[in-house]
C-alpha positions in Angstrom: 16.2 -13.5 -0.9 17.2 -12.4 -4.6 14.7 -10.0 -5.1 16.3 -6.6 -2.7 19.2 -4.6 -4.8 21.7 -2.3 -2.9 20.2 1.3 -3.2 23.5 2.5 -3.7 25.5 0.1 -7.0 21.9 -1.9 -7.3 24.0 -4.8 -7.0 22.0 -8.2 -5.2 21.6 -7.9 -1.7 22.1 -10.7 0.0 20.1 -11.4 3.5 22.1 -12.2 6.6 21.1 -12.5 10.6 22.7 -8.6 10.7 20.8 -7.4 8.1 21.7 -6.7 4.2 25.2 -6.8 2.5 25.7 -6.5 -1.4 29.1 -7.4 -3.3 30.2 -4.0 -3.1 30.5 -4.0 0.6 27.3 -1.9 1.1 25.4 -2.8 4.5 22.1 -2.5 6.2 21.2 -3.3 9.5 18.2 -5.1 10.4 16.4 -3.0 13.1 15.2 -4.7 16.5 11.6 -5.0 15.1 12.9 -6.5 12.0 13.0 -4.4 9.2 15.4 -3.1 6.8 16.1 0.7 6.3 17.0 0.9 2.4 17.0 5.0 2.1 20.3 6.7 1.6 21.1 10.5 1.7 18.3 13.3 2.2 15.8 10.2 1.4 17.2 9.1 5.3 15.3 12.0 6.7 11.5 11.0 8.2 9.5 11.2 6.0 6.0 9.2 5.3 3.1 9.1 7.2 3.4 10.0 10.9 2.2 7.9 13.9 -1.1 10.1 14.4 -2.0 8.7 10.3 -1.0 5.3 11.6 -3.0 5.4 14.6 -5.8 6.2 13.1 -5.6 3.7 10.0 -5.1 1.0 12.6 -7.9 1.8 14.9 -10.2 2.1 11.6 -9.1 -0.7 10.3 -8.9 -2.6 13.2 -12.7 -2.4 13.6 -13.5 -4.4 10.4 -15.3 -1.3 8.6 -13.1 -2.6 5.3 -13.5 -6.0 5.6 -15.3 -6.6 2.9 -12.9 -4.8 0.5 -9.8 -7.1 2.1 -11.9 -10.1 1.5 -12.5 -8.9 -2.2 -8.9 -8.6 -3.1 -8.5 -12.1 -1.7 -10.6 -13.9 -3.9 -9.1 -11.6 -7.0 -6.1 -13.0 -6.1 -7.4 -16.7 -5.9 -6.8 -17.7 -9.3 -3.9 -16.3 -10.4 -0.3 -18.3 -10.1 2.6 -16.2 -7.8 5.6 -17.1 -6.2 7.5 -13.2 -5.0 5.2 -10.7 -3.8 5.6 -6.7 -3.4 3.3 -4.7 -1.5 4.1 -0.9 -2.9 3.7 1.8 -0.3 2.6 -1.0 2.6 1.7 1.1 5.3 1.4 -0.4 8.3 0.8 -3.7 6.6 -3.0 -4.6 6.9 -3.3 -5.7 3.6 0.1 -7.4 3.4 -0.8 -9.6 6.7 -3.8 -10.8 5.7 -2.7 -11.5 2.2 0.6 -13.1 3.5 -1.7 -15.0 5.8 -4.3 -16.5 3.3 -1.4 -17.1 0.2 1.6 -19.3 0.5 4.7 -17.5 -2.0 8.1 -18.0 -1.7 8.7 -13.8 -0.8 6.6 -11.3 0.4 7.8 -7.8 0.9 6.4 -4.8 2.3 8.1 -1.1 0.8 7.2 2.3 2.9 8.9 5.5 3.3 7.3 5.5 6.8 9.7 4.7 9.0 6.7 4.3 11.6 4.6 2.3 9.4 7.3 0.1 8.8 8.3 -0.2 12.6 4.9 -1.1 13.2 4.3 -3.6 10.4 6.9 -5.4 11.0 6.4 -6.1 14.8 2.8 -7.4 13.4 4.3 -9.6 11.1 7.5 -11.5 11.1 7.9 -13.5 8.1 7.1 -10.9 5.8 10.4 -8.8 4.5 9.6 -5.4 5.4 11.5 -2.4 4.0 11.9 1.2 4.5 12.5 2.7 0.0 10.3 4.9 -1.5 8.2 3.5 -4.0 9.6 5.8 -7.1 12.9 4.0 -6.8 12.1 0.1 -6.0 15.1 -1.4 -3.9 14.1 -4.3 -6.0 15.9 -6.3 -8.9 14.8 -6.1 -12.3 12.0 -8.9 -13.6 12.4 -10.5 -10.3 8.4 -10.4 -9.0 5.6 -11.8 -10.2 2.9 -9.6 -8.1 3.2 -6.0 -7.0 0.2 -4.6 -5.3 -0.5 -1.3 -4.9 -3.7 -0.3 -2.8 -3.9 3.2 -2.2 -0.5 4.4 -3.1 0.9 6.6 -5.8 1.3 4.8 -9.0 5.1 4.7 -10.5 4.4 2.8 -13.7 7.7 2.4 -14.7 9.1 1.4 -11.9 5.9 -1.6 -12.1 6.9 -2.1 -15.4 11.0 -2.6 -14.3 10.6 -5.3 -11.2 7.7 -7.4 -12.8 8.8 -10.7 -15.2 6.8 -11.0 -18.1 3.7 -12.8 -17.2 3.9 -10.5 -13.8 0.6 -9.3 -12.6 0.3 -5.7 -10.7 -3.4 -5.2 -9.2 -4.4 -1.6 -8.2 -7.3 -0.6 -5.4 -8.2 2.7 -6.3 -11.0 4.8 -4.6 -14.2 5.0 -7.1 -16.4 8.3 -7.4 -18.6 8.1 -4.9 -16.0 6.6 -1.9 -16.7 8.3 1.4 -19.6 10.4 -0.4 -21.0 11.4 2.7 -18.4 12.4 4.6 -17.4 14.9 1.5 -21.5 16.1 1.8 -20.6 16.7 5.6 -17.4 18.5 5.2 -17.3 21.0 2.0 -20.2 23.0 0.9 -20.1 21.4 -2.6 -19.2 17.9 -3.3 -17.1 17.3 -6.7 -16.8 13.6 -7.7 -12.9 12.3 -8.7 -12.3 9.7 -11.1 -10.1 6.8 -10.2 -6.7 7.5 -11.5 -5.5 5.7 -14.3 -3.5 2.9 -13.3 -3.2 1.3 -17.1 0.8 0.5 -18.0 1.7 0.2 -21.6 3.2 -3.3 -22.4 0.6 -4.6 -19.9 -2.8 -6.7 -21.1 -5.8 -5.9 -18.4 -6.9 -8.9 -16.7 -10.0 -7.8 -15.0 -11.6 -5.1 -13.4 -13.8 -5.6 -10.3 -15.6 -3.1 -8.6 -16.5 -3.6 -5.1 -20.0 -0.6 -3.1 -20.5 -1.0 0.0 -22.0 1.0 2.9 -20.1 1.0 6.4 -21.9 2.2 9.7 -19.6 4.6 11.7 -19.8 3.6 14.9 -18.6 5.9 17.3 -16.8 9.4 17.4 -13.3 7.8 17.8 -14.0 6.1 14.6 -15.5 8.5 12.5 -12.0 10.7 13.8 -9.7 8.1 12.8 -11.9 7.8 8.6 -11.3 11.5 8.7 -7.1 11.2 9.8 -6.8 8.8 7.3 -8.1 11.0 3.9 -6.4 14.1 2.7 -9.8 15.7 3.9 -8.5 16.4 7.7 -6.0 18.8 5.9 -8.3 20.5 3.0 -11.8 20.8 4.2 -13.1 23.9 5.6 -13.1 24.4 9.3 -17.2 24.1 9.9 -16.8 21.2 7.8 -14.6 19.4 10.0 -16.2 21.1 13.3 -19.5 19.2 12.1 -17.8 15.7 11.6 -15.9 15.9 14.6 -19.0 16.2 16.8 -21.1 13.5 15.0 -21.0 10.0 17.0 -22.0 8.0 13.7 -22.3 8.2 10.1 -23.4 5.7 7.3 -21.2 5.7 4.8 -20.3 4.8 1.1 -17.4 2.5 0.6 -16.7 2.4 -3.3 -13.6 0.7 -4.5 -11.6 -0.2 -7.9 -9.7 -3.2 -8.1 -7.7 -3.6 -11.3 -5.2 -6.2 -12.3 -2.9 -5.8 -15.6 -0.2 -8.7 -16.7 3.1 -7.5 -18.5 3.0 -9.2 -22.2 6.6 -7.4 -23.1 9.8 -6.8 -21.7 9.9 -3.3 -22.3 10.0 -0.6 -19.9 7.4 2.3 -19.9 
């Protein structure tokens, strides 16, 4: 593959039908769904999303209510050149397969802590290299990628700044304001708006910035559960909030979305 390091001496890992070995003599199995487990130590413990926030992203997903925001990021994508793709904090690979799908590149790789999400991903998806890392320490080689995505996760900007090759592209989905405005109006008492976080990376040029509005009909109360399992709100929100959205059967909704793509111009590291 050339683009996985050993966790351990971040030496090259090199892919076999077993799994992972580096020159050290550092292995990793491939699991029977076909992923890779790159954690060592405490990081070993389960940690991630759980199969409940899985669940509910795939039945959510699975109904087409962000279809327009997938289809978005693929036309981004359209013009721009790439050959070994990373998918930062993958999940359970919705965006990965459908990008994997519509682009041909020579790697794609999927990184989760989830060891669920991960299982699940890769039973979707064979010829995508999925991994279980965290996504603060890359399993991945210095300037070996030319695309990292990161849609909805935490943004490590060194760690963007350290696997890319100059001329490298990383693209960012980030929620806008007003995302899932009306759900907030249902669950909290007063609403407060929250900036997209900044996803800029020093020694990286911005390419463009697209923003993507849309409203989504929620379409039954299985639905509307699985939106709400899928935010932070399920854990935060007060308890007539969530009372009120859990007995609703549908809800029209605001689906307000950032996509921004930066290129690195430098070799330096943030």
């Amino acid at each position: 593959m050339g683009n996985l390091r050993c966790p351990v001496c971040k030496n090259e890992l090199i892919e076999s039908a077993q799994g992972m070995l580096c020159k050290k003599g550092h292995r990793f199995d491939r699991a029977s769904q076909g992923y890779v487990n790159l954690t060592i130590g405490s990081k070993r413990r389960k940690s991630g999303d759980d199969k409940a926030m899985i669940a509910a992203r795939s039945l959510f997903l699975g109904q087409g209510y962000y279809l327009p925001l997938r289809d978005k990021i693929i036309a981004c994508l359209g013009s721009m050149d790439f050959h070994d793709v990373l998918d930062m904090g993958c999940g359970e690979g919705y965006y990965t397969h459908a990008l994997a799908e519509h682009f041909t590149a020579s790697a794609w790789i999927g990184v989760d802590l989830s060891v669920d999400a991960i299982k699940f991903a890769a039973k979707q998806d064979p010829h995508v290299t999925y991994v279980v890392a965290g996504i603060s320490d890359l399993p991945i080689q210095d300037q070996s990628l030319d695309l990292a995505l990161n849609i909805f996760a935490p943004i490590f900007k060194s760690e963007i700044a350290r696997v890319l090759r100059v001329g490298g592209h990383a693209v960012f989905v980030l929620p806008r304001e007003e995302h899932l405005l009306e759900l907030k109006e249902n669950l909290y008492p007063e609403v407060r708006l929250n900036p997209p976080p900044c996803a800029l990376v020093e020694g990286f040029d911005t390419r463009f910035i697209e923003d993507i509005d849309f409203m989504i009909n929620i379409r039954s109360n299985a639905d509307l559960r699985a939106l709400l399992h899928m935010t932070p709100y399920v854990h935060r929100s007060p308890k007539e909030g969530l009372e009120r959205v859990t007995s609703m059967n549908s809800l029209r909704i605001r689906a307000s979305f950032r996509i921004l793509c930066v290129t690195k111009s430098t070799k330096s590291d943030v």
